[in-house]
C-alpha positions, 0 to 999 in steps of 0.5 A, a space after each residue: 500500500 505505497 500509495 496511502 500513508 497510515 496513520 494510527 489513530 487514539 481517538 474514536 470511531 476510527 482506528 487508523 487514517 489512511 491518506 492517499 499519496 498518489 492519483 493512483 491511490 484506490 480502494 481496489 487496494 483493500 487486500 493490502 490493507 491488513 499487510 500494513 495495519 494491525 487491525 483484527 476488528 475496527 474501523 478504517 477511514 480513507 483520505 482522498 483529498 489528492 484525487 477527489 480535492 475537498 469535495 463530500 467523497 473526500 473521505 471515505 470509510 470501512 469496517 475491518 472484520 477478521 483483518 481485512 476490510 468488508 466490501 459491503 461496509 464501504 461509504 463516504 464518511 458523514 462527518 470527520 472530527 476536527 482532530 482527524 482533518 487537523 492530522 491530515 492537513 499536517 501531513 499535506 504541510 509536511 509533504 507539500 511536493 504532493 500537493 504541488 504534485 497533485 490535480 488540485 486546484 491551485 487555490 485548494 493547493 494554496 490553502 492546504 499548503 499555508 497551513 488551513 485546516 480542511 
């Protein structure tokens, strides 16, 4: 899972964030996903800002069953917490290339980059 980095979280309902590093990035990837967490049963949200930009399928979430994440449990996330959006814009701040990199916006690109929590 190159193209995602994980994140591990200490706060409810999601045991881990993974955001996706790359336009290539995609949930077809979800065999993978018990290669890199050590999850048996929780919760597991997605971060596509670099493909979908901050749109309503900018995160997406699944529950983990058995180590591996359960197709059918698959959704857009209706509300992410404040502390989860603050790591994620961290994380782009860090790594400003891939947004730089990235389609979005320059605007958008602009935003995440001087530190606006989205």
């Amino acid at each position: 899972m190159a193209d995602f980095n994980v994140i591990q979280l200490n706060n409810g309902p999601y045991d881990y964030l993974l955001i996706a590093t790359s336009f290539r990035s995609s949930l077809s990837d979800l065999a993978k996903l018990n290669n890199v967490v050590s999850l048996e049963q929780g919760k597991v949200l997605f971060d596509f800002m670099l493909i979908h930009g901050n749109k309503k399928n900018r995160f997406v979430e699944c529950d983990v069953i058995d180590a591996a994440c359960e197709r059918q449990t698959i959704k857009v996330a209706e509300q992410v917490d404040d502390e989860i959006r603050r790591r994620s814009s961290l994380y782009f701040r860090g790594n400003e290339q891939l947004i730089k990199n990235s389609v979005l916006p320059k605007a958008l690109q602009y935003l995440i980059t001087t530190g606006d929590v989205i």
